[in-house]
N, C-alpha and C positions, 0 to 999 in steps of 0.2 A: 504651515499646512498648505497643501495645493490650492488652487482653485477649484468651483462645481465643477467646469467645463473639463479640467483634468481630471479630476476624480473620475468622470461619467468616459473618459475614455479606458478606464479599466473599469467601471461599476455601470455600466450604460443606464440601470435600472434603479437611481443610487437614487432618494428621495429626501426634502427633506429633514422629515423625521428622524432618519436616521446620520443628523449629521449630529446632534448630541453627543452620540455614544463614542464616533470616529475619531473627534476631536478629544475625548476622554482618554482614548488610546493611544491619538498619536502625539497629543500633547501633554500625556500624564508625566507631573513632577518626578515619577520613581520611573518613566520607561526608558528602554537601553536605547543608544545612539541608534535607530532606524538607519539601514544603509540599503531597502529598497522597497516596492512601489507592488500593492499585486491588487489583485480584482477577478472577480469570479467571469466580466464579461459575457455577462447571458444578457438573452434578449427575450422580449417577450414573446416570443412564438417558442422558446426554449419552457417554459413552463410545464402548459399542458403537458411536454412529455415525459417532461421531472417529474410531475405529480402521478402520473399512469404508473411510473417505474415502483415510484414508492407504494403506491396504492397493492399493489404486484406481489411488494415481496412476501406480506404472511402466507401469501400462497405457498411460499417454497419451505415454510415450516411442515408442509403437508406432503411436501414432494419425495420422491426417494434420491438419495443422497448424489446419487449419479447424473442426478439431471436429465440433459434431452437424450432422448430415446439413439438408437446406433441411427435408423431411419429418419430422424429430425435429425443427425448430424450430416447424412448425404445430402438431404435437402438440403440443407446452409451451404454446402459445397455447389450445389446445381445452382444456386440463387448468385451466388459470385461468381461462377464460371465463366460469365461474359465482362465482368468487369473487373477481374484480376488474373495477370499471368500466372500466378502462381495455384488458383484454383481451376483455372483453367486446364494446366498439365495435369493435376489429378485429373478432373474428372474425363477429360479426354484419355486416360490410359487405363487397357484393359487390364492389368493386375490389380487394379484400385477400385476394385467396384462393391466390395464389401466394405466399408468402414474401420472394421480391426484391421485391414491391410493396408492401409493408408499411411505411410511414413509418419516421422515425426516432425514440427514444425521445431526447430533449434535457435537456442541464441546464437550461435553464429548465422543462422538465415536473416537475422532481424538486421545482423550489421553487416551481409555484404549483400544479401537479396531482398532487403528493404522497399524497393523498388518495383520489383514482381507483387510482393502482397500488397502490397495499399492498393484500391482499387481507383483503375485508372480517372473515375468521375467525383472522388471524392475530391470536397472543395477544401480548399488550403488556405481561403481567405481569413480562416481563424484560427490558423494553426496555432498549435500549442506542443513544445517541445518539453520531455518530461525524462533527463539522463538518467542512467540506473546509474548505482552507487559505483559498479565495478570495482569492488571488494578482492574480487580474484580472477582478475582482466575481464577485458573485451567490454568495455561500457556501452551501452544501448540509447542511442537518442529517441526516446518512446514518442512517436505521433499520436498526437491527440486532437479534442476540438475540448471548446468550453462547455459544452454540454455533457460530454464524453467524462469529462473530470469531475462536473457537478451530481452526477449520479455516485460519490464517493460519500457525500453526506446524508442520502437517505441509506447507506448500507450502513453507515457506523450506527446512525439511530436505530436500526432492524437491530444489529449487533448488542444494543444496547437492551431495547426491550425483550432481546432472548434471554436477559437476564434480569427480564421484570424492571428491568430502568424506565421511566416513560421521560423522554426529554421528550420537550417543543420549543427551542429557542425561537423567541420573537424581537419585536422592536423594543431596544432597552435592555436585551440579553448578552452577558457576554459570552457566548456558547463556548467555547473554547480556548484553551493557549496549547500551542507543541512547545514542546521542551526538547530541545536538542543540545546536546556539548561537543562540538567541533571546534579547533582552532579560531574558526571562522568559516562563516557559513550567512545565507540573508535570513535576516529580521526586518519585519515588517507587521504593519496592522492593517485589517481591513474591516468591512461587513459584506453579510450573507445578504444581496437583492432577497432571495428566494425563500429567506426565511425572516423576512420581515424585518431585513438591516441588523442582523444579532451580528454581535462582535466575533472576532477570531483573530488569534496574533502566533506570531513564531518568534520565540525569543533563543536566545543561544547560553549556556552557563558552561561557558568556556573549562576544559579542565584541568589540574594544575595546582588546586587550591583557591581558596575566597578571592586572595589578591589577584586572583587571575579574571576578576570578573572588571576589574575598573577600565581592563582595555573595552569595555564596550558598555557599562554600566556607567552612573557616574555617582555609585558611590556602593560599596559592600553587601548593602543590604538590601541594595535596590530590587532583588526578585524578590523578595520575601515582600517589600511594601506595594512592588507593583501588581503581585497576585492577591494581594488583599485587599486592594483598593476596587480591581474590578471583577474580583470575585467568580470567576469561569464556572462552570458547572462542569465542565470536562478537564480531563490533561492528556494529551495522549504525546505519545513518542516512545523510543526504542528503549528494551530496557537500561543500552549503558547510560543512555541519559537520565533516566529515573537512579542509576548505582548514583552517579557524581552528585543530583538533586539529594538523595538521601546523605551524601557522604557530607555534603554543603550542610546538611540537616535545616533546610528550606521551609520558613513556618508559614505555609498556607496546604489546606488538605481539602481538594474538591468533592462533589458526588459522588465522582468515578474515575476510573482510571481508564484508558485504555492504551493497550499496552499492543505494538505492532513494528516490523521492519527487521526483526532478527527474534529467535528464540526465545522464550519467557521459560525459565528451568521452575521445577518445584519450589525448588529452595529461591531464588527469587523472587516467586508471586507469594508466598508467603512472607518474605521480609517485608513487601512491598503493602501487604494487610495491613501486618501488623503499621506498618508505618506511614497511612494515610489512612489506615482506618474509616475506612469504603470499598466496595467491591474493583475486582481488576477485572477486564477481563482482554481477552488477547486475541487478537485479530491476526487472520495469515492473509496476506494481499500482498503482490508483487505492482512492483511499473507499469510491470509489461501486462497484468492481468487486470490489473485492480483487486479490489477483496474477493476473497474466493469464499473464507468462512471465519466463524468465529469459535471462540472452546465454549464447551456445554457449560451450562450452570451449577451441575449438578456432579460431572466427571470433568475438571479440568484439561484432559489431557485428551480429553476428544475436543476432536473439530465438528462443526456442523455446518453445511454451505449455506452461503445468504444467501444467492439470490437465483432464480429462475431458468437464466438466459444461458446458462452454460451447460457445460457437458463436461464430465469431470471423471478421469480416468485412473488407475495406479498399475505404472507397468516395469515391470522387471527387468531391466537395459541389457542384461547380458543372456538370460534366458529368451528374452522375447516375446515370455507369456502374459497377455493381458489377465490381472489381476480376477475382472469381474467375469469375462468371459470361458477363460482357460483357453483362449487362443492363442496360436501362436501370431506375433504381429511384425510387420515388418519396420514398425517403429525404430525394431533394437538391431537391424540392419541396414537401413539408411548408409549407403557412402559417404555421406557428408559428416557424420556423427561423429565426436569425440570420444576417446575411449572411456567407457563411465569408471566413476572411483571407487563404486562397488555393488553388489549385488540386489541391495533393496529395492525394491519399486518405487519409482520417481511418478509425482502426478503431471497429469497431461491435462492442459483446456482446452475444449474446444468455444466459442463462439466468443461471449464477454458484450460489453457494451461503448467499446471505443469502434469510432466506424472508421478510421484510418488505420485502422491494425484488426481485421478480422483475423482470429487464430485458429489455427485447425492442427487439433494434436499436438499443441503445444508443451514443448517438456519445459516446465522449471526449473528441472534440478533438484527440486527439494523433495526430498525422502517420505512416504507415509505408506500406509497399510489402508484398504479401504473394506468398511466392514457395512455389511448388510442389513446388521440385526439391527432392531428399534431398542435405540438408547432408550432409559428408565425416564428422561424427560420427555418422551413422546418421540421422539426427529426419528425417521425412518433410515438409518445409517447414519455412517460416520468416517471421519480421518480418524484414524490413532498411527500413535510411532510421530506423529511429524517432527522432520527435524529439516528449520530451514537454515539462515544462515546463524552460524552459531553463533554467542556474546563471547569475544576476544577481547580482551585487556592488555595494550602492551604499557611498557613500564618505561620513563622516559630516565637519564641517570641520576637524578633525584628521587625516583620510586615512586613519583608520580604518574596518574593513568594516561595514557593516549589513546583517541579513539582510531579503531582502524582505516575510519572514511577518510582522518585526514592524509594516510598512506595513498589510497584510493585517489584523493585529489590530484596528488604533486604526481602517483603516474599514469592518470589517464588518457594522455596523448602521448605517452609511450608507446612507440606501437610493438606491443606485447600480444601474444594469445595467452596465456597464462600468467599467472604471478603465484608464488607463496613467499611470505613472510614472516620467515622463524624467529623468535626471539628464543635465546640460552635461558636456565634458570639463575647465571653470574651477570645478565643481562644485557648480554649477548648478542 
């Protein structure tokens, strides 16, 4: 294990108390070869604002689903106007002076006009690079800070208590493990400064079959004795990595589930019940946005927004017509836009709480429907239809699964604008 003086340069606030728990994790007899290093890096003046955010969000159980008002989204545009080029040529241009006429902000802008949005005084002394998956080309090196990032664990806890979960991981807690299955990928353990030193790990369950776990494990059953040793209260990760978990049939079954990063189908969250026997529940959150919402309690297949600070749109790419307004917008004629793959209305963000990447009309790509009426749990609207990136299964020539990130991986410095990747049903 490191030294304090290492630790504290990825945990600056690392105390301690919480060196018990670190050493349990990174020294536990059942845990996989660790092959890297991570840390929340907040500081104390990072706090206070963690705590206001969280304090913040049951407000937006109260909010209408849309978020800030069209006039609180100009405002955010006049507020960067001087300190980014790129909100600058909005607001400087007189076709853009209503908000529904405002283009759309694209993944391709993130990867070649990068530089225009991040506003030009933002500090970089703590930058934090955060790549998207690039699934189906064009990968995005997301700018972040550590503050920016740490506002991800008061939204999973909101997430959690919108379905009557009350977590408070503190000192001594192991709040978490991700469970991912990629060829290879990092593994690592750390703790939470901010929540009192509680634990968190990211392990990998390679897929392939059991034997396929000893390239990183050091010995078969090692995730089943290392989840039961330190006992998480959470699991969260995508659902193909909960398929291989279940397939592995992995004997440790937390509080909760949460389930996030590609699509959770019917028939999924319910095997997924049945087979950890505790509530799922399924978070939509991009890189590039952070969490946007989670599914109701009560109607699975609605989404409900966590948190406040955003503006959250559903507009029809080929019609043009903003969803909520019945405007025509010029989102879905932007020159710069790629041609969409079909007619559904894709959601837009505007604001979020990363301050190297203010987003204004930001499209995702991903599909939903945004509806008005007050869900029967209370929430004043809602997402239905969402459909983000889907759960793909490719089959290696043993019939064993592959995930698609690890495609993702080997062509991301392909310079591609698109990718698809067919596989035949002779496998192809």
């Amino acid at each position: 294990m490191k030294t304090r003086a290492e630790i504290q340069q990825r945990i600056p606030l690392f105390e301690d108390s919480h060196l018990p728990l670190l050493r349990k994790i990174l020294e536990n007899h059942h845990a996989p070869r660790w092959n890297a290093m991570c840390g929340d890096r907040l500081l104390q003046s990072d706090l206070p604002v963690l705590h206001a955010f969280e304090e913040s969000l049951p407000e937006s159980r109260r909010s209408a689903v849309q978020g800030w008002s069209e006039e609180a989204g100009i405002l955010f545009v006049n507020r960067l106007a001087l300190r980014s080029p790129w909100f600058q040529q909005i607001a400087g241009d007189e076709r853009f002076q209503e908000f529904v006429s405002i283009p759309s902000m694209m993944r391709e802008d993130l990867v070649h006009r990068l530089h225009e949005i991040v506003p030009l005084d933002a500090d970089l002394s703590r930058l934090v690079l955060n790549p998207t998956s690039g699934t189906t080309g064009m990968p995005v090196q997301v700018p972040n800070d550590p503050l920016g990032v740490a506002h991800y664990q008061p939204l999973i806890l909101e997430a959690l208590a919108r379905h009557g979960i009350s977590l408070r991981p503190g000192t001594g807690d192991m709040a978490a493990v991700q469970i991912c299955s990629q060829r290879s990928t990092m593994t690592y353990g750390t703790v939470h400064a901010a929540y009192g030193g509680a634990g968190f790990a990211k392990i990998n369950l390679p897929p392939g079959g059991r034997q396929a776990l000893l390239g990183e494990w050091n010995s078969l059953n090692g995730p089943d004795a290392f989840l039961k040793d330190l006992s998480p209260l959470l699991l969260t990760g995508d659902p193909f990595a909960f398929r291989i978990y279940m397939d592995y049939n992995i004997d440790y079954r937390p509080s909760v589930i949460l389930s996030t990063a590609s699509t959770l189908s019917s028939e999924m969250r319910k095997e997924m019940e049945e087979y950890f026997r505790c509530p799922v529940v399924d978070m939509y959150s991009t890189n590039e946005t952070g969490p946007i919402a989670c599914s109701c309690p009560v109607h699975p297949d609605r989404f409900h927004v966590l948190a406040p600070d955003i503006r959250l749109e559903s507009i029809a790419p080929r019609s043009g017509i903003d969803q909520e307004t019945g405007l025509r917008s010029s989102a879905a004629s932007a020159e710069r836009q790629s041609p969409p793959d079909s007619d559904r209305p894709t959601v837009h963000i505007t604001g979020g709480r990363n301050p190297l990447l203010p987003l204004l009309r930001y499209n995702t790509g991903d599909e939903a429907l945004l509806s008005h009426e007050t869900c029967s749990c209370g929430a004043r609207g809602y997402l239905r239809g969402l459909r983000g990136r889907p759960l793909v299964v490719f089959r290696d020539s043993t019939g064993r699964s592959v995930n698609p990130l690890d495609f993702a991986r080997l062509l991301r410095f392909v310079p591609l604008r698109r990718h698809r990747l067919v596989q035949q049903s002779n496998g192809s």
